[in-house]
Kinemage of the C-alpha trace (Angstrom):
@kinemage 1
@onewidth
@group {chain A} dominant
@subgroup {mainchain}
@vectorlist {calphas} color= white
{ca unk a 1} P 0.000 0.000 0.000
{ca unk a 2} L 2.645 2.444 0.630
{ca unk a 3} L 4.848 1.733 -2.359
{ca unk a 4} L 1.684 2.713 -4.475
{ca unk a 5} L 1.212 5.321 -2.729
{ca unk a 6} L 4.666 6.794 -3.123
{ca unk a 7} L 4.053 5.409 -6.427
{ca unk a 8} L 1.365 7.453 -7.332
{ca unk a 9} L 2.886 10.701 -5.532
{ca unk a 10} L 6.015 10.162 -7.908
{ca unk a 11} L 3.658 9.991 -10.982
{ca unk a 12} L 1.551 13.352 -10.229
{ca unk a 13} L 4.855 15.314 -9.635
{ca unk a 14} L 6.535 13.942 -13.094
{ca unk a 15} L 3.307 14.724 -15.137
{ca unk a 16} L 3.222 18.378 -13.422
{ca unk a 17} L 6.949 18.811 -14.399
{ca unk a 18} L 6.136 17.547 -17.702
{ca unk a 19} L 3.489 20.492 -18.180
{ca unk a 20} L 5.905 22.827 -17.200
{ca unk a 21} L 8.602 21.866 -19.118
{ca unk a 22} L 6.263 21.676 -22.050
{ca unk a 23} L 5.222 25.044 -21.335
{ca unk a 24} L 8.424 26.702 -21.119
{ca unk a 25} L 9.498 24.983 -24.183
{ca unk a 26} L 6.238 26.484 -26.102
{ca unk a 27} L 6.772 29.972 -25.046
{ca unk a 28} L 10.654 29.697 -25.863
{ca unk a 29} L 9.825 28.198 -29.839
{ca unk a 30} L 7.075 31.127 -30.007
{ca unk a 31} L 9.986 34.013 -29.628
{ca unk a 32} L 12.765 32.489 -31.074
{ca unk a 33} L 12.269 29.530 -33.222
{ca unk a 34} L 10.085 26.177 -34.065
{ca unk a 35} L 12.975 23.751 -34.244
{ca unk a 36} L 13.599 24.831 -30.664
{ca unk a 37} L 10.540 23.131 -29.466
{ca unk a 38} L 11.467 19.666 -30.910
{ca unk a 39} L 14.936 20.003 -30.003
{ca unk a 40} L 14.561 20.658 -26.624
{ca unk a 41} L 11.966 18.019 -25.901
{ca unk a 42} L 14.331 15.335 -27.122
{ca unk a 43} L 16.727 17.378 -24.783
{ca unk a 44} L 14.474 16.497 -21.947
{ca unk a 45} L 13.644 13.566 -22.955
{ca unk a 46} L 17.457 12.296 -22.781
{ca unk a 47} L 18.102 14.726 -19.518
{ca unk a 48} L 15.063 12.323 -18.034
{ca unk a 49} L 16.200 9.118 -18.959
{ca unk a 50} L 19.400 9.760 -17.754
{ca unk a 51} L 19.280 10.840 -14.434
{ca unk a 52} L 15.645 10.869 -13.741
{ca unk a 53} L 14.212 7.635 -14.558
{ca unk a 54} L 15.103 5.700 -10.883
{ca unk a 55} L 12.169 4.950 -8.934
{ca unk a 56} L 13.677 6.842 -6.065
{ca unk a 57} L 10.514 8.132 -3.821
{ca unk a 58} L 12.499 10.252 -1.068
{ca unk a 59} L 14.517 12.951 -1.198
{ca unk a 60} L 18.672 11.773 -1.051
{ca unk a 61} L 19.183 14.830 1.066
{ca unk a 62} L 18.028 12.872 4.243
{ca unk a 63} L 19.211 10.762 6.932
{ca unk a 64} L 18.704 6.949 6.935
{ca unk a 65} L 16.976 6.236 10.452
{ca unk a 66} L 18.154 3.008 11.934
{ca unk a 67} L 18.165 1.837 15.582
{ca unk a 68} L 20.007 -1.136 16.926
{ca unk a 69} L 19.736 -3.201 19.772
{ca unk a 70} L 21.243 -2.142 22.708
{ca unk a 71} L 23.521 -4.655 23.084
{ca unk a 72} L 25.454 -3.735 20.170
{ca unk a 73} L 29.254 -2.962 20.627
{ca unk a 74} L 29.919 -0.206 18.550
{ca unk a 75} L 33.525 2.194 18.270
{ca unk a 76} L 34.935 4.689 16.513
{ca unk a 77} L 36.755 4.544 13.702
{ca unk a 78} L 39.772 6.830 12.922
{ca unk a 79} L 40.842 8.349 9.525
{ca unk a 80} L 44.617 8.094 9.201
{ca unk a 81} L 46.016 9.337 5.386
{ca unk a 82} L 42.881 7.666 3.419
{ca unk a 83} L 42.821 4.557 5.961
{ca unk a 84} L 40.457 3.579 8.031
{ca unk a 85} L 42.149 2.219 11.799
{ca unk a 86} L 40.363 1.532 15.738
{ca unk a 87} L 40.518 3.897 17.595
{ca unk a 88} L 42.811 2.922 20.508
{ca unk a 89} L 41.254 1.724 24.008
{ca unk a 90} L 37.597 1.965 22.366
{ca unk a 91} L 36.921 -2.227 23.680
{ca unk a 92} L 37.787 -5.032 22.886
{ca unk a 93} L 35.893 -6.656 20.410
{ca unk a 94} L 36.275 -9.812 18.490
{ca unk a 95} L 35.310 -8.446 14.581
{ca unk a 96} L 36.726 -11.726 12.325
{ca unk a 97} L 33.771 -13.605 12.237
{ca unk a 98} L 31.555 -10.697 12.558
{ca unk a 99} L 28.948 -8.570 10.698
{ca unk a 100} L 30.454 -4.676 10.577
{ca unk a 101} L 28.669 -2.061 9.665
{ca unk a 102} L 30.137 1.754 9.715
{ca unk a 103} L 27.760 4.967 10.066
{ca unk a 104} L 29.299 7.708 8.020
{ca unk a 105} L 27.833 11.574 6.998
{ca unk a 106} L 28.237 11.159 3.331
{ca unk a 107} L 28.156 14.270 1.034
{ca unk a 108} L 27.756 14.513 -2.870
{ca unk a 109} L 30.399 16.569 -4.484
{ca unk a 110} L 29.332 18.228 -7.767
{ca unk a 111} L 29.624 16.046 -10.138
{ca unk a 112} L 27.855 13.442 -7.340
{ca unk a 113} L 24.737 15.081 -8.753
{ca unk a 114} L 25.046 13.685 -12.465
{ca unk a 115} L 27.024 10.297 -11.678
{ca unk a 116} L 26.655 7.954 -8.908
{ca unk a 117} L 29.136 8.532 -5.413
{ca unk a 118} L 31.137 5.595 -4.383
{ca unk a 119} L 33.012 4.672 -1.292
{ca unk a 120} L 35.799 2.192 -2.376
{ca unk a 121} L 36.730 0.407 0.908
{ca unk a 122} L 39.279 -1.710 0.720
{ca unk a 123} L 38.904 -4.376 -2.514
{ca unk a 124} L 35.349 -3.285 -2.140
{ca unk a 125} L 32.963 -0.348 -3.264
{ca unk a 126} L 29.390 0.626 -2.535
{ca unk a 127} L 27.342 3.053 -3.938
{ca unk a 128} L 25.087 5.477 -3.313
{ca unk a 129} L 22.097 7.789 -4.593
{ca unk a 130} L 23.593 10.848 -6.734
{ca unk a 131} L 22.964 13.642 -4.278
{ca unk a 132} L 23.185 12.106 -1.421
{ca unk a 133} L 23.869 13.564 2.186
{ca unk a 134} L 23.122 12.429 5.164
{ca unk a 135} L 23.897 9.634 7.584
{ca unk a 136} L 24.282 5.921 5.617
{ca unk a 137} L 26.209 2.503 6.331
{ca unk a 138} L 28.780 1.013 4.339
{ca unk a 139} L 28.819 -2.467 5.135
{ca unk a 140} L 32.713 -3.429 5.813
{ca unk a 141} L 32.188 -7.184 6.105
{ca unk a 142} L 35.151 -9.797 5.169
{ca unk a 143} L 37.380 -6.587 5.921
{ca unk a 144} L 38.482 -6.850 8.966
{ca unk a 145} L 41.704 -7.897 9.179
{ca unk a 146} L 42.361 -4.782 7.157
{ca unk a 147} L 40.652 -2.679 9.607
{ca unk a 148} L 42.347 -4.085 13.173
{ca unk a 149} L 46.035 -3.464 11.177
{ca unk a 150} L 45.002 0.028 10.493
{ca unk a 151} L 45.532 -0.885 6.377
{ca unk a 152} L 42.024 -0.496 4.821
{ca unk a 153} L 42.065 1.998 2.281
{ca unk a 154} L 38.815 3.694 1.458
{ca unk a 155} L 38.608 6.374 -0.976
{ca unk a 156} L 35.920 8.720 -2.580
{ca unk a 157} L 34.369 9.501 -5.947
{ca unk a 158} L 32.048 11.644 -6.374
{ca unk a 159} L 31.376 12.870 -2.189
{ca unk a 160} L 33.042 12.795 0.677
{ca unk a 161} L 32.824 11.369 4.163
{ca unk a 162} L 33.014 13.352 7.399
{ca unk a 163} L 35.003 12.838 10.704
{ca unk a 164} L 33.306 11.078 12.926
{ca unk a 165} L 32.467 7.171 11.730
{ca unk a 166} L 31.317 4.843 13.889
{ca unk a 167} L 31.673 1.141 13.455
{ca unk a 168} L 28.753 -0.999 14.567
{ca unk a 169} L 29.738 -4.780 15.298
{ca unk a 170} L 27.115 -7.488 15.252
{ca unk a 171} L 28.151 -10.869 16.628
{ca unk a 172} L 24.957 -12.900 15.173
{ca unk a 173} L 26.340 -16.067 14.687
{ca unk a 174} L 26.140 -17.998 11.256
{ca unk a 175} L 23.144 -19.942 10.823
{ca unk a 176} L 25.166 -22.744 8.397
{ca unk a 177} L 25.597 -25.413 10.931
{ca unk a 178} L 22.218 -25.335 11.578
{ca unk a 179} L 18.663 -26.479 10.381
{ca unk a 180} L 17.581 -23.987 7.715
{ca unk a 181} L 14.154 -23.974 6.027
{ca unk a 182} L 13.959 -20.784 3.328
{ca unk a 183} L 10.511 -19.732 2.573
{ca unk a 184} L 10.119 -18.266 -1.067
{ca unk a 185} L 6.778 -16.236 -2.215
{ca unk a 186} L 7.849 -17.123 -5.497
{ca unk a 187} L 10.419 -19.476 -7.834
{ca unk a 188} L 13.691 -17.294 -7.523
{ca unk a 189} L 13.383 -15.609 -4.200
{ca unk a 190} L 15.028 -17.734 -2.759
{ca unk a 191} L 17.833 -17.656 -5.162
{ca unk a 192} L 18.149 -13.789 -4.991
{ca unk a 193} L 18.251 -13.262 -1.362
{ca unk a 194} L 20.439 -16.205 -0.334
{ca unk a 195} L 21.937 -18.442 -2.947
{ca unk a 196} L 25.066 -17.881 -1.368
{ca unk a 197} L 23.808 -18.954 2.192
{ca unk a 198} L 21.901 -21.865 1.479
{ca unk a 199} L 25.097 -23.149 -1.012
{ca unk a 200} L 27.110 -23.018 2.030
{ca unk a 201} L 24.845 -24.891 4.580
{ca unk a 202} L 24.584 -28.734 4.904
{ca unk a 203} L 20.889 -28.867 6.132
{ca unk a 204} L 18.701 -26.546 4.100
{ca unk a 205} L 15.153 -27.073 2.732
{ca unk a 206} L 13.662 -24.651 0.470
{ca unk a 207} L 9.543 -24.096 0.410
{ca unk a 208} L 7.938 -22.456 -2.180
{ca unk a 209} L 4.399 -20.646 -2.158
{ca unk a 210} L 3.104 -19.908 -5.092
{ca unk a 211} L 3.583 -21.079 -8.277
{ca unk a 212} L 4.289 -17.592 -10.230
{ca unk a 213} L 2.297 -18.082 -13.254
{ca unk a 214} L 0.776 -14.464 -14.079
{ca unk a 215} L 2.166 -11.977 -16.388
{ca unk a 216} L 3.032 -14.700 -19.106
{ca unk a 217} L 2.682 -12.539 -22.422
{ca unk a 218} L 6.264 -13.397 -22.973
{ca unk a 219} L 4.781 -17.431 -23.611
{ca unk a 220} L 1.757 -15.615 -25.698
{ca unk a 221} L 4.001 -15.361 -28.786
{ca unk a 222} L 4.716 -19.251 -28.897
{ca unk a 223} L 0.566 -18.675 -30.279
{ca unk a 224} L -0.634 -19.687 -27.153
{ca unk a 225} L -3.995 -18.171 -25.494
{ca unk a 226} L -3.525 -16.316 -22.447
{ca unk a 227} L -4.126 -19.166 -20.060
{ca unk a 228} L -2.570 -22.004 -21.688
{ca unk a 229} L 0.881 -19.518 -21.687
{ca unk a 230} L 0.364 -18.632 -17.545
{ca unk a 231} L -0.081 -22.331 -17.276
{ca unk a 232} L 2.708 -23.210 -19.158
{ca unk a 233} L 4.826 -20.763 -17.494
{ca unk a 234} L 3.368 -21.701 -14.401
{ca unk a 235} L 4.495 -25.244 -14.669
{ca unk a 236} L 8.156 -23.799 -15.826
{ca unk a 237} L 8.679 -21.790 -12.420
{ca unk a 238} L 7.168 -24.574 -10.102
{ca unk a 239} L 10.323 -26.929 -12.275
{ca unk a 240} L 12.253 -24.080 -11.504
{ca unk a 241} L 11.497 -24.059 -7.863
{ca unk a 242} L 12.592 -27.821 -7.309
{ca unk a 243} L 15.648 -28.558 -9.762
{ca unk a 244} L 17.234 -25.060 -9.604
{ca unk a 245} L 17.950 -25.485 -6.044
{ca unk a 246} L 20.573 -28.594 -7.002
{ca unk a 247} L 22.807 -25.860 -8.552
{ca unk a 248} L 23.815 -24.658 -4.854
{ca unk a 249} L 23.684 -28.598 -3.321
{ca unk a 250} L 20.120 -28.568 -2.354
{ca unk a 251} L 18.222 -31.434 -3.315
{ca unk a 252} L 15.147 -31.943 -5.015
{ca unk a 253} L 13.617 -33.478 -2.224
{ca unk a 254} L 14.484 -31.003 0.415
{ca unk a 255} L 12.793 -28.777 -1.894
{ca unk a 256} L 8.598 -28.164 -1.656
{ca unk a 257} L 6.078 -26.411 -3.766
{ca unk a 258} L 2.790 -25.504 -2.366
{ca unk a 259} L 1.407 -24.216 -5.780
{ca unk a 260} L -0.815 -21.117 -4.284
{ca unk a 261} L -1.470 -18.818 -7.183
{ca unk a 262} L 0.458 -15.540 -7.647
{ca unk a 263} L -0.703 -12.208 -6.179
{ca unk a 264} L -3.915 -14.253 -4.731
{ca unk a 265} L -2.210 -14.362 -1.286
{ca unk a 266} L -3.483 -11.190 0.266
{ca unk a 267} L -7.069 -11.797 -1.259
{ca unk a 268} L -6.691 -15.572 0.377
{ca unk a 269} L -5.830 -14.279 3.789
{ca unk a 270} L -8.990 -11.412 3.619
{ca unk a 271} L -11.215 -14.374 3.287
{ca unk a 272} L -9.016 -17.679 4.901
{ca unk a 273} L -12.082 -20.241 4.375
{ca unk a 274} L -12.531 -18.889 0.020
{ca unk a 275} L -10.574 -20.410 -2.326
{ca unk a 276} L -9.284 -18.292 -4.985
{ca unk a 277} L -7.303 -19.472 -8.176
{ca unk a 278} L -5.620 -18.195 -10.668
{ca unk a 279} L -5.932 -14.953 -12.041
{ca unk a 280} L -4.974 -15.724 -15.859
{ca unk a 281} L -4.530 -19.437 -16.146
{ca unk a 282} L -8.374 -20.510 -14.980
{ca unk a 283} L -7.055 -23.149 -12.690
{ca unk a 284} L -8.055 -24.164 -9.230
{ca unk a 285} L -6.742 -27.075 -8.233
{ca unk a 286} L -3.058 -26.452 -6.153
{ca unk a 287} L -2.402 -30.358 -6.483
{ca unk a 288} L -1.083 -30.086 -10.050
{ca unk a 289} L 1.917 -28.104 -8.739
{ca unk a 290} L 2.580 -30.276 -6.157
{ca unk a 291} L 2.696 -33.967 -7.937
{ca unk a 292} L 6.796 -33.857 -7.361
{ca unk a 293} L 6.750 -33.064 -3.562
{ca unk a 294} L 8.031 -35.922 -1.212
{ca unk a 295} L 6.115 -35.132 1.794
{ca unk a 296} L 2.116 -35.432 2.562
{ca unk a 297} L 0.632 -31.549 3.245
{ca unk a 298} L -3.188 -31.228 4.732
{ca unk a 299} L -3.563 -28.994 1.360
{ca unk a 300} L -3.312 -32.026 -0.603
{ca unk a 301} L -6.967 -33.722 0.711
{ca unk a 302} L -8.755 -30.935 -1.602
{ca unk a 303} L -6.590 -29.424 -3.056
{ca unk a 304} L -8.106 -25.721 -2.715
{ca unk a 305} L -6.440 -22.281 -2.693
{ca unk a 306} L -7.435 -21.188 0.705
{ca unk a 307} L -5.442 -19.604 3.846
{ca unk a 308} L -6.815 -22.063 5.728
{ca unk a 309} L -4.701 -25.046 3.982
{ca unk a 310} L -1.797 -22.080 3.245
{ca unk a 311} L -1.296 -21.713 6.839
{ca unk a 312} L -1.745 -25.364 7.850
{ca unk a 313} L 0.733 -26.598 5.045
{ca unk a 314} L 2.984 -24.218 6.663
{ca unk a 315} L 2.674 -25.632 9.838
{ca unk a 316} L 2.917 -29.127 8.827
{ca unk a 317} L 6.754 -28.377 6.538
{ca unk a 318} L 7.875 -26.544 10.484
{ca unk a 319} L 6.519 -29.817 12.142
{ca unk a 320} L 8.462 -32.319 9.221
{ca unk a 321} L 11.590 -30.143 8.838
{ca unk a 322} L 12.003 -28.570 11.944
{ca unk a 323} L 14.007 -25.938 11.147
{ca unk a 324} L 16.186 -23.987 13.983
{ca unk a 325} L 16.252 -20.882 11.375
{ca unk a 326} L 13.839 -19.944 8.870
{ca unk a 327} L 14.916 -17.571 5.968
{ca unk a 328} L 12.234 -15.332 4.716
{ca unk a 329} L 10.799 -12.249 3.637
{ca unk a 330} L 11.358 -8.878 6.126
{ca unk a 331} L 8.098 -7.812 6.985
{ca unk a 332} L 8.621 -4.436 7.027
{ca unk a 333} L 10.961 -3.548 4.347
{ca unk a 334} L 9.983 -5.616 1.880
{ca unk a 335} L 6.664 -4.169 0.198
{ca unk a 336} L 5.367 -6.731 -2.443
{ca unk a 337} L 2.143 -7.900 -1.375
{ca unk a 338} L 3.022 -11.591 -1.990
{ca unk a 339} L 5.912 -11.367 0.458
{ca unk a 340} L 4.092 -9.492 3.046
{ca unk a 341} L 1.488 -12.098 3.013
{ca unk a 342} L 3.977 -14.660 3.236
{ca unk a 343} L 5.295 -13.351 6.392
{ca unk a 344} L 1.813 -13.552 7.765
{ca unk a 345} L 0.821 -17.005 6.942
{ca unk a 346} L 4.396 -17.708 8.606
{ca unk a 347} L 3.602 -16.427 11.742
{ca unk a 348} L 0.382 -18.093 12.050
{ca unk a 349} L 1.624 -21.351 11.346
{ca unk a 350} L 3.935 -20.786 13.988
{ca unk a 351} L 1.254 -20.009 16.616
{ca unk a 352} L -0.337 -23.737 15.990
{ca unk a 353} L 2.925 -25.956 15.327
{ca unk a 354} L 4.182 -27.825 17.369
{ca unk a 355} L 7.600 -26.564 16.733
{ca unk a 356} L 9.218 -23.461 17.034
{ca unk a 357} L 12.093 -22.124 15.264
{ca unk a 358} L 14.539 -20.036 17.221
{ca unk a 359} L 15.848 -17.175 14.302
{ca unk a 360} L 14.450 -15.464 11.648
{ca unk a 361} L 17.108 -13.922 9.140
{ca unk a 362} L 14.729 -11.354 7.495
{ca unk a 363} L 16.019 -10.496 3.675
{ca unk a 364} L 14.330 -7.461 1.493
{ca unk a 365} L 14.342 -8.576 -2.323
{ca unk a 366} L 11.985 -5.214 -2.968
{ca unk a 367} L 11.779 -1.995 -1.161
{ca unk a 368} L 9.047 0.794 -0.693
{ca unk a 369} L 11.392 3.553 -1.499
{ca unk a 370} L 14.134 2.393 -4.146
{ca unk a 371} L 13.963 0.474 -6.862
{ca unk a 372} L 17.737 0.415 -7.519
{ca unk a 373} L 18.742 -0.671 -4.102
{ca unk a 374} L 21.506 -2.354 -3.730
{ca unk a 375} L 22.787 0.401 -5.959
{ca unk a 376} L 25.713 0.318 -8.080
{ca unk a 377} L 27.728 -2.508 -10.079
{ca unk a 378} L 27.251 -6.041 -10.083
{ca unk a 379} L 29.894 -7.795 -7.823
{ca unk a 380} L 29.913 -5.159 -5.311
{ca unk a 381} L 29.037 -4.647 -1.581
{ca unk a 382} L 25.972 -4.011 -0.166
{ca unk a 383} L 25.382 -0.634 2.112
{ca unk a 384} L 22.389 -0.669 4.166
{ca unk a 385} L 19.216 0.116 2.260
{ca unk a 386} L 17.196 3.379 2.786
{ca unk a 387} L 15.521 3.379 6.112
{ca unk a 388} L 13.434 6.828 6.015
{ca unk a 389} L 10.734 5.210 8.503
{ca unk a 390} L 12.444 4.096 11.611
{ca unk a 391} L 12.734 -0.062 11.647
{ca unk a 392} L 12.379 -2.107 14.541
{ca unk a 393} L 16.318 -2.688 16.182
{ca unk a 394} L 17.210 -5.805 14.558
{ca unk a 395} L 20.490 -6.874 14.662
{ca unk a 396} L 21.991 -8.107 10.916
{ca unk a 397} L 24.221 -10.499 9.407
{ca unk a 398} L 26.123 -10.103 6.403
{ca unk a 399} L 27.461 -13.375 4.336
{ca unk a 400} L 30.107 -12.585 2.029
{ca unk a 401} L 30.420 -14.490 -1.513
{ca unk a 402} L 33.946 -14.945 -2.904
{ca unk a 403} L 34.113 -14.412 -6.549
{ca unk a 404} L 33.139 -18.412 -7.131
{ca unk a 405} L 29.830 -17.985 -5.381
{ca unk a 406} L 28.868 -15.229 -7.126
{ca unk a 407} L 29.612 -16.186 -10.684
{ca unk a 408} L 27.233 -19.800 -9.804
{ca unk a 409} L 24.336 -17.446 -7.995
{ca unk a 410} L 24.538 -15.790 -11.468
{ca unk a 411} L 23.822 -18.836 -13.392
{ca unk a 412} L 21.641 -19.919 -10.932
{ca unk a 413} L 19.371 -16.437 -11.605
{ca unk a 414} L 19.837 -17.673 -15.692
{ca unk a 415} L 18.401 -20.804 -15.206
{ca unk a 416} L 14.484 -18.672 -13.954
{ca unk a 417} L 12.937 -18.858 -16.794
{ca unk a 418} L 11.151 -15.527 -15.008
{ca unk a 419} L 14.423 -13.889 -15.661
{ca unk a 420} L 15.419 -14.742 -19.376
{ca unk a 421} L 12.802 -12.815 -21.541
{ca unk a 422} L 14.716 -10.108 -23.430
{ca unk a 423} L 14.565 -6.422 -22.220
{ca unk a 424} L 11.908 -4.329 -24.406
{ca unk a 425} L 13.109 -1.829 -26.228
{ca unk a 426} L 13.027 0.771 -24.500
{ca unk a 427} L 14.475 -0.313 -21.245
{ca unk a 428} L 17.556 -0.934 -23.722
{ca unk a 429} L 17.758 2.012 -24.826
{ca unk a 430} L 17.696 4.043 -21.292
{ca unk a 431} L 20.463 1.549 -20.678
{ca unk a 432} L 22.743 2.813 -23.250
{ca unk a 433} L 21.553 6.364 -22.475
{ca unk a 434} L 22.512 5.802 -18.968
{ca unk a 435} L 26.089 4.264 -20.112
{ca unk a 436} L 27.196 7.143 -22.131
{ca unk a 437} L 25.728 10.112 -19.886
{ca unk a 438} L 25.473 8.776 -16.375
{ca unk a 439} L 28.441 6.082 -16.224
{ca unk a 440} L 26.586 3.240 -15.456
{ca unk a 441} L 27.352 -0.235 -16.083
{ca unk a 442} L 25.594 -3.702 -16.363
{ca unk a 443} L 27.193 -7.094 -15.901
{ca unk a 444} L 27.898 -9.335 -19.215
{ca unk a 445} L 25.953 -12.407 -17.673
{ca unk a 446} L 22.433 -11.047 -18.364
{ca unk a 447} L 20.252 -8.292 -19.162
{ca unk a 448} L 17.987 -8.872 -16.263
{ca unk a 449} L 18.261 -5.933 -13.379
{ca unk a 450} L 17.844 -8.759 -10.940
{ca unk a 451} L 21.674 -10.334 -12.491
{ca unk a 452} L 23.107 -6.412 -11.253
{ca unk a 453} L 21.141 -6.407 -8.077
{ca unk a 454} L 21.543 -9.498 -6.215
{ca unk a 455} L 25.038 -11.202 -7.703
{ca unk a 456} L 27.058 -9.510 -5.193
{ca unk a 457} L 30.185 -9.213 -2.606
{ca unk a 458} L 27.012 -9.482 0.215
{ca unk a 459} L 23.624 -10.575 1.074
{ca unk a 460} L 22.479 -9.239 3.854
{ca unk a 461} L 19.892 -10.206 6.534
{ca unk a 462} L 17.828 -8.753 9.620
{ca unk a 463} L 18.020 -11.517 12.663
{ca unk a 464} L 14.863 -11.636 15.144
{ca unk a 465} L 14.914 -14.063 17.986
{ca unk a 466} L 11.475 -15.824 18.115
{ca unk a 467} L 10.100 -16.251 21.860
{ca unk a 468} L 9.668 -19.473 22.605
{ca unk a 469} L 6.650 -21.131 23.749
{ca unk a 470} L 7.111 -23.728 27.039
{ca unk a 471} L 3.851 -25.570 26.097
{ca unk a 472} L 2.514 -26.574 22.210
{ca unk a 473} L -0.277 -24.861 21.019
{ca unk a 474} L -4.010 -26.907 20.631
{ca unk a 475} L -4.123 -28.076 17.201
């Protein structure tokens, strides 16, 4: 609800500045010449898609607002000829096997206005919004051996960084020796927030909820009808749910599809006892998705798109798998109304299992406020995202990907078949605008924004401890 709301705000204001600019360019043809009018509207047009075509609904001038828990050991950090050193006597803290995160007061230089500013740290760099100033966090992660010798070099393009960092140390510890269940809204979600994670863990089991079949017009132009292509793409992302999951050691039958039908979720949990199918393919029936699974689900007696067999299916994969940390959508940064339903469903099946994980590791694979986010190249770190309404104080945990892991999460994003239709054209060609005028680069594995946005250095998560209960719920 937000999101469209900032949505729509962001929409008004661009079709008032389009009236203006339009105006301005009329009066300006009418006293000097025609071919100014033309001219300068493919002047705007380029001036637009070059620096003002991010969905970025917030002004960059403005702090990001982010509380941590108490407990967190935090220092300062000292700025000694371009590297960044402890200060002296500020505690003794153990940082190698640690999450770090460092609050600095960036500011855009000049030319931070018309291309991107970036902090390179180290053998790292992270990027930020052009204009930018305010309080952010560079994520310093895998760097701090470099940091306790007084040796990591961080330089600026583009801004500048004033005295006064502070480093923020979280001591989560890593959830890869133990039992990890991942819940995905849809076929690659679980792929883009933690490919790296779950191909470094021994016990991990990977549920998915819907089966992502809308928005198929890509199939249409094999000459199918509308809902023969969402079916058939339908039955390509529930494939893609169970056998992509191999690529990172996971194996097909640690790997569940419930077969809920995309963007119903919300509508299914306003009504839990009314089924609701699909939206474009016609179908109703959530056993054809599942006919692969290896375990028995109380969804699969009628096989109806309610909440009511959402939630208990949910219930009964916490009950078979018993996972010690589940991996899923952050219920306050993350926006898309699939996800937040997710969460939801989550948390009620947890209220009548009869087991009870002990860690949530929250990721965000949308945002309300930036559609960029992580910004910058492919390969890179991962800052904090843009926090304008103050989160709950989670603490975080950062798992770093050598170069190996991220060039397989790469090829495991180019095995979705949700994420190999071609660009259109005119994505393309804001791309190359973008290139030439802004600096901006894309990686050579694939077109898809998703192969720039999640292949990288980082993937970061919010940790919640879950209370828990001394006697099992009634059933």
């Amino acid at each position: 609800m937000r999101k469209q709301q900032l949505l729509k705000r962001y929409r008004r204001n661009k079709r008032v500045a389009m009236v203006g600019i339009l105006a301005l360019l009329a009066m300006v043809s009418i006293e000097f010449s025609p071919w100014l009018f033309p001219l300068g509207l493919l002047l705007a047009w380029l001036v637009h898609e070059a620096w003002f075509a991010d969905h970025l609904f917030y002004s960059p001038q403005g702090d990001y607002r982010y509380r941590f828990p108490e407990h967190t050991a935090s220092m300062a950090v000292r700025v000694v000829d371009g590297r960044w050193t402890l200060e002296p006597g500020d505690g003794q803290v153990n940082l190698d096997q640690a999450t770090l995160i460092a609050r600095v007061e960036l500011r855009s230089s000049r030319l931070g206005w018309l291309l991107d500013p970036v902090i390179h740290i180290g053998r790292d760099r992270q990027t930020f919004e052009r204009g930018a100033r305010g309080v952010r966090y560079v994520n310093l992660t895998g760097q701090a051996t470099q940091l306790q010798a007084g040796n990591l070099i961080v330089r600026c393009r583009f801004c500048s960084i004033a005295p006064g960092v502070r480093l923020f140390v979280f001591s989560q510890p890593s959830p890869q020796a133990e039992n990890m269940l991942i819940l995905a809204p849809h076929a690659d979600d679980a792929e883009l927030a933690a490919f790296g994670l779950y191909s470094s863990t021994e016990k991990v089991r990977i549920v998915t909820l819907t089966q992502g079949e809308i928005e198929a017009r890509h199939y249409q132009r094999l000459g199918l009808a509308k809902a023969a292509a969402a079916r058939l793409k339908g039955r390509l992302r529930v494939w893609d749910s169970l056998a992509i999951p191999l690529w990172g050691g996971v194996r097909q039958t640690d790997c569940v599809q419930l077969g809920y039908y995309c963007m119903q979720l919300p509508a299914m949990a306003a009504q839990p006892e009314q089924a609701f199918g699909s939206k474009e393919s016609g179908e109703m029936d959530i056993r054809s998705a599942r006919r692969f699974n290896t375990i028995d689900l109380p969804g699969d007696a009628d096989g109806l798109p309610t909440w009511t067999n959402l939630v208990a299916d949910l219930a009964a994969c916490l009950e078979h798998f018993k996972p010690e940390v589940v991996v899923m959508p952050h219920p306050e940064l993350d926006p898309h109304a699939d996800h937040i339903a997710c969460t939801r469903a989550f948390f009620q099946a947890v209220e009548r299992s009869a087991w009870q994980p002990r860690r949530l590791f929250l990721y965000a694979n949308h945002l309300h406020d930036n559609d960029r986010w992580p910004m910058g190249d492919a390969n890179t770190g991962v800052a904090l995202p843009p926090a304008l309404v103050e989160l709950p104080a989670d603490e975080l945990f950062s798992h770093v990907l050598d170069e190996h892991q991220q060039l397989d999460k790469a090829m495991a994003l180019l095995m979705h078949h949700d994420l190999q239709p071609p660009l259109p054209f005119k994505r393309r060609l804001r791309r190359h605008i973008q290139r030439v005028l802004a600096g901006r680069r894309w990686p050579s594995t694939g077109d898809n924004e998703y192969l720039r946005k999640a292949v990288r250095r980082h993937e970061l998560f919010w940790v919640r401890e879950l209370p828990q209960q001394r006697t099992v719920p009634s059933r």
